[in-house]
C-alpha positions in Angstrom: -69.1 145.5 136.2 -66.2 147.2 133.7 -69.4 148.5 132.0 -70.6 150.2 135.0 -66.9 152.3 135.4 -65.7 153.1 132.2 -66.3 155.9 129.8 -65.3 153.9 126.0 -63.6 150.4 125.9 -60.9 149.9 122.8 -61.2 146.6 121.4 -58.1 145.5 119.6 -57.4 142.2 117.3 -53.6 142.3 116.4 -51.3 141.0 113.9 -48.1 140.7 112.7 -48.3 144.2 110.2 -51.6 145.5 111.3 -53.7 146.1 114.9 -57.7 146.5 114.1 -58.6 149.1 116.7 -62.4 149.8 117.8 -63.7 152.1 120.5 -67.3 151.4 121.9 -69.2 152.6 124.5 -70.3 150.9 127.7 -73.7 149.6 126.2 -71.1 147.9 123.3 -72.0 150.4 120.7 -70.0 151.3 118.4 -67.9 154.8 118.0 -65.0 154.3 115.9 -62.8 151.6 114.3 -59.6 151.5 112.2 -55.9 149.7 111.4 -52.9 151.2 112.0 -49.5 149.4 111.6 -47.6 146.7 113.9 -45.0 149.3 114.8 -43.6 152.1 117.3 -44.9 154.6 115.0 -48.0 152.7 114.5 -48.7 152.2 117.9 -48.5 156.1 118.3 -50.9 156.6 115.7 -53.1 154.5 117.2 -53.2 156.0 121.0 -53.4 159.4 119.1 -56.5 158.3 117.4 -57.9 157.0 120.4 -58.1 160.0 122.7 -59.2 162.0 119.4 -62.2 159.9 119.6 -62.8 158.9 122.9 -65.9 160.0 125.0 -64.1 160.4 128.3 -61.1 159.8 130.5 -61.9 156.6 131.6 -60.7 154.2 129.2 -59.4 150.2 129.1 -57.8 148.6 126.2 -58.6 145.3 125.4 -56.0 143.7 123.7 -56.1 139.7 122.0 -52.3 138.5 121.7 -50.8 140.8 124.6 -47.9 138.7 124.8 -47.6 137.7 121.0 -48.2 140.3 118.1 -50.2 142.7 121.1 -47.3 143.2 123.0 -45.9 146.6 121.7 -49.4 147.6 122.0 -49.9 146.8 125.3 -46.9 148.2 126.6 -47.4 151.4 124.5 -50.9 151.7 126.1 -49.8 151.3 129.2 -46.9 153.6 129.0 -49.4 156.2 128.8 -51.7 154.9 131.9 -54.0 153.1 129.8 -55.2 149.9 131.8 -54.6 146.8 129.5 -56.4 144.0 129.7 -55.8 140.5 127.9 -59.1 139.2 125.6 -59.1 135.3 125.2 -59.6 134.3 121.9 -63.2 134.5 120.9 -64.6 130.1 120.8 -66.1 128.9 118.3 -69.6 129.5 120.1 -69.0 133.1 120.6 -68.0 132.8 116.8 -71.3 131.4 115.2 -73.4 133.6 113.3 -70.9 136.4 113.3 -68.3 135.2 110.8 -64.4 136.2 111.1 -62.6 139.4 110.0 -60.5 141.6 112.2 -63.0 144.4 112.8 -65.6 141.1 114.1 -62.2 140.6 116.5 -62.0 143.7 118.1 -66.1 144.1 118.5 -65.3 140.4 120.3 -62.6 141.6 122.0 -64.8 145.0 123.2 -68.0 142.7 124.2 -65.4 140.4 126.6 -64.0 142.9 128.8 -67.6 144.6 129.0 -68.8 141.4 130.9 -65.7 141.5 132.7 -66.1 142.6 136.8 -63.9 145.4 138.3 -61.9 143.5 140.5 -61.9 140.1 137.9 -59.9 141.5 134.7 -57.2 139.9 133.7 -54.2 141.9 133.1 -51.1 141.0 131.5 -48.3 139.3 132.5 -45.6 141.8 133.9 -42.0 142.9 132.0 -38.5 143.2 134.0 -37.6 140.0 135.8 -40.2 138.2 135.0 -39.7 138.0 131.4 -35.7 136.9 131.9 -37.4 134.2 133.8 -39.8 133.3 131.0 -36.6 133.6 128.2 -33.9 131.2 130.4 -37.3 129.1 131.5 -38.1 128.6 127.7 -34.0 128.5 126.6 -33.7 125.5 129.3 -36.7 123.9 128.0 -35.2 123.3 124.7 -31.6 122.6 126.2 -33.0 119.5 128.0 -35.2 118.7 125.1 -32.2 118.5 122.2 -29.9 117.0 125.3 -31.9 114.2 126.1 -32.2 113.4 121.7 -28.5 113.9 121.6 -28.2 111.3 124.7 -30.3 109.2 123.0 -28.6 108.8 119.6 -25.1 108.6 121.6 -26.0 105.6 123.2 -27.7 104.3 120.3 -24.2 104.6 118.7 -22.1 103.4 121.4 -24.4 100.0 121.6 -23.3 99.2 118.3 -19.6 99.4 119.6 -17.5 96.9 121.3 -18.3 95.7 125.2 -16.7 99.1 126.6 -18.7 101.2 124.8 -21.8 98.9 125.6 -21.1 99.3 128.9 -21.1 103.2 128.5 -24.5 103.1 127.2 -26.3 101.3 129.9 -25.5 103.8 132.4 -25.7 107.9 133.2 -22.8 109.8 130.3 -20.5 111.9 133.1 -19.0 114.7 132.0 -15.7 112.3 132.4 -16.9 109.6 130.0 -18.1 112.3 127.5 -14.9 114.0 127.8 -13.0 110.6 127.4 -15.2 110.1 124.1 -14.4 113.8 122.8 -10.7 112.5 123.4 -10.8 109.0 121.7 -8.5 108.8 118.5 -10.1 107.2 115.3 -8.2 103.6 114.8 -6.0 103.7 111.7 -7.2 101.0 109.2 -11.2 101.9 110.1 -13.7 101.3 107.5 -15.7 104.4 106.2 -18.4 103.1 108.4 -16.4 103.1 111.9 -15.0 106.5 110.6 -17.9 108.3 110.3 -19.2 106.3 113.8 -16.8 107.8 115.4 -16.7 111.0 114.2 -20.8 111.5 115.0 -19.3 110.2 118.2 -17.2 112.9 118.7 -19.4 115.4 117.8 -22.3 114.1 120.2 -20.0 114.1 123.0 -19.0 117.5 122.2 -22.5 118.8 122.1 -23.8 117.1 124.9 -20.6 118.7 127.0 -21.6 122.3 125.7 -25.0 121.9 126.9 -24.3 120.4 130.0 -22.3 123.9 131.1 -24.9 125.6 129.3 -27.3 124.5 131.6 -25.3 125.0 134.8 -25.3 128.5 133.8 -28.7 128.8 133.2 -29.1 127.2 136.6 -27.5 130.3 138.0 -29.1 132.5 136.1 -32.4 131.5 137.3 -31.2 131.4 141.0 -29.8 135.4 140.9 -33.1 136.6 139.8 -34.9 134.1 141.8 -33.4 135.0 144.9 -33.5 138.8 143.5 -37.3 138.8 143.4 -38.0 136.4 146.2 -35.4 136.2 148.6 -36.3 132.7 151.1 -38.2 131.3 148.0 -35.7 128.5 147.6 -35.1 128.2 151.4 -38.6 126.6 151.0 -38.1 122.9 151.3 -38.4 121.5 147.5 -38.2 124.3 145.7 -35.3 124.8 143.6 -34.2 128.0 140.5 -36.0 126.2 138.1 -39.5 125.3 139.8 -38.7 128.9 141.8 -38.6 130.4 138.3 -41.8 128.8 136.9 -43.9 129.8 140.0 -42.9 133.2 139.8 -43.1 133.1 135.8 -47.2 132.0 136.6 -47.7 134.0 139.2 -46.3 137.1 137.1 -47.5 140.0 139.6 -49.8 140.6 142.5 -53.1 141.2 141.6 -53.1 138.3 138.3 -54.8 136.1 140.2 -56.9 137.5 143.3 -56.5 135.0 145.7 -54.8 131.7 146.7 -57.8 129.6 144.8 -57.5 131.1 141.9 -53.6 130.5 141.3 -54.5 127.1 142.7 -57.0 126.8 139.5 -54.1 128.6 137.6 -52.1 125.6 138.5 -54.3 122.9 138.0 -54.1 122.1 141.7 -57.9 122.9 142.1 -59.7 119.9 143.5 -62.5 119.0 141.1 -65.8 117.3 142.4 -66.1 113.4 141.6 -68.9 112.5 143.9 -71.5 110.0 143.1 -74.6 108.7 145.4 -72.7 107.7 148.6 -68.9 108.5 147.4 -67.6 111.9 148.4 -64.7 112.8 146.7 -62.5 114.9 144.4 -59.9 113.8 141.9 -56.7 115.9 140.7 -57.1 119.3 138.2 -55.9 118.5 134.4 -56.4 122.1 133.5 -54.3 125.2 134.2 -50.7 126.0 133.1 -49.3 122.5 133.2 -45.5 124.0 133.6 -46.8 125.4 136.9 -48.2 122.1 137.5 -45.4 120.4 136.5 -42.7 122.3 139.2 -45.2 122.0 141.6 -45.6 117.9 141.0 -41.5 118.2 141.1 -41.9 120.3 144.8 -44.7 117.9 146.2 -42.5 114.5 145.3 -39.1 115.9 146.8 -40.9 116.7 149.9 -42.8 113.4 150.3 -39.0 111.6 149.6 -37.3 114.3 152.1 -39.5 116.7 154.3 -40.5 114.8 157.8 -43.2 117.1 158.4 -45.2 116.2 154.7 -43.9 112.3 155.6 -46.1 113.0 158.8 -48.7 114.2 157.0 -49.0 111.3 153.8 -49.1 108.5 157.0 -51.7 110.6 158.6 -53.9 110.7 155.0 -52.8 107.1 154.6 -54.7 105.6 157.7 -57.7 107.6 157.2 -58.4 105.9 153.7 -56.4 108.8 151.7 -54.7 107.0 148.2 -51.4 108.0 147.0 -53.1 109.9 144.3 -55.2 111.5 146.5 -52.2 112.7 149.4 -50.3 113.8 146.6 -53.3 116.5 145.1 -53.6 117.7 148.7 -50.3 118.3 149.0 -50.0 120.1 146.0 -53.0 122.0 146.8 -51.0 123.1 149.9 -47.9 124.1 147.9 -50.1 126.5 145.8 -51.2 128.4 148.4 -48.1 128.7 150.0 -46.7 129.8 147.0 -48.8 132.3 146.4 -48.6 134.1 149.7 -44.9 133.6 149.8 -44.8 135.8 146.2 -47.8 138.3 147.2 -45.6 138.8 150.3 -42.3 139.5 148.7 -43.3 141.3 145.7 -46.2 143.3 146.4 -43.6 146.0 147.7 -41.9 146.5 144.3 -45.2 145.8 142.1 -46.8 148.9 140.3 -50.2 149.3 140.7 -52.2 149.2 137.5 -54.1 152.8 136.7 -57.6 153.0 138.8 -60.4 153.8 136.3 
């Protein structure tokens, strides 16, 4: 256990101004506590006040928010070789009979690592590459999103037009049509009404262009550092920049999740138990980081529609009783861990190893 290792854990509940910092011993008793700022100078404060006060050498910060308002924190601390480790948020159980203030927190924060094991602590998620992934992961997230509205309202606009422009809106915009739009002169006697039609038109058209090149870029964005950090990644049957991107994204850095299993849980790819009396069976996983889910769902269907060798595979499932549903959770349960070994492989090389205690 962490308890067993360590000299003083630092508990720490952060905000936006202000991170409540305690330091306890292994038995969870308390030594010191106090707030210092949200800030660089803040953050040096703190670590300052921390080995004033600390009992020995071996120390872990545990940090709630490390990649919210605990981030500078967490990179400060680990700047300096402190191992970081990222609290959950104390449950409403864990809660009762306490009350809530930010010194509560970081007691909360102190008892979860302290029933943490050595080689079980969650650390968290790694800098560099990995966070450009996260930024152009989260930027394409909300291109498609407003794309697909703006698509949406276009065509709702273009049904209310004449026969040609009803026929634009019941199939795919090209980057043609839109462009033929953006080009389309206003008639001359048009009522206030057609006017302004055309003119949010336009302007849809316009938009919906911008973000189309937008997200071609991104696209290649995601394949540089993709193929950067994990060179055959995307040789990989199915697996594309953007579900390349979200695997890495999840998996973060060798060592976040310990083995193949667990960034199967990670995923939700897991199988769960749903046996009863004389049925033996599991059903799909609808926990985990449903993005990672998500590009692995996208990876599993493109190689059931392309891949001979998983075609061979669903027929095999398929006369021994196997559903759809069921072919499909194994498959993705397959993908998981050959993502993760593929990753572990590739970037366990260029991965710093987190200070022993």
């Amino acid at each position: 256990m962490l308890s067993e290792v360590t000299d003083a854990v630092i508990g720490a509940d952060t905000h936006r101004d202000t991170n409540q910092l305690e330091i306890a011993y292994p038995s969870g008793a308390v030594i010191a506590t106090a707030s210092f700022g949200n800030h660089n100078a803040g953050h040096a404060e703190a670590l300052a006040w921390v080995f004033d006060h600390a009992p020995g050498p071996r120390l872990v910060v545990s940090i709630e928010g490390t990649r919210s308002y605990g981030v500078g924190l967490g990179r400060a601390a680990a700047a300096v070789g402190l191992p970081v480790i990222e609290a959950e948020q104390p449950r409403r159980k864990t809660r009762r009979g306490k009350g809530k203030s930010d010194p509560i927190d970081a007691h909360l924060a102190v008892l979860f690592a302290l029933g943490l094991e050595v080689n079980k602590l969650p650390t968290p998620r790694a800098d560099g590459d990995r966070e450009a992934l996260r930024i152009l992961l989260c930027a394409r997230e909300d291109l498609t999103t407003t794309s697909t509205a703006q698509t949406n309202r276009l065509k709702a606009l273009l049904r209310d037009g004449g026969d040609a422009d009803r026929r634009l809106a019941c199939g795919k915009l090209t980057a043609a049509m839109l462009s033929e739009l953006v080009k389309r002169r206003q008639p001359r006697e048009a009522s206030r009404a057609q006017a302004v039609r055309h003119a949010e038109i336009r302007r849809l058209a316009l938009a919906l262009r911008e973000a189309a090149r937008a997200l071609t870029a991104n696209k290649a964005e995601l394949a540089a550092i993709v193929n950067d950090l994990v060179p055959a990644l995307t040789d990989r049957c199915g697996i594309g920049p953007v579900t390349g991107a979200q695997a890495i994204v999840s998996f973060s850095h060798p060592g976040r999740c310990r083995n193949d299993a667990a960034y199967a849980a990670l995923a939700g790819t897991s199988p769960i138990e749903a046996s009863s009396g004389r049925t033996v069976r599991h059903r799909l996983n609808r926990g985990g980081d449903r993005a990672l889910n998500k590009a692995i769902h996208v990876i599993a269907n493109t190689r059931i529609r392309s891949d001979p060798a998983t075609q061979a595979y669903v027929a095999r499932r398929t006369t021994e009783g196997k559903t759809p549903r069921e072919i499909r959770r194994c498959i993705k349960r397959y993908i998981a861990r050959q993502l993760f070994r593929t990753l572990t492989t590739a970037m366990a090389p260029t991965t710093v190893a987190a200070p022993s205690l």
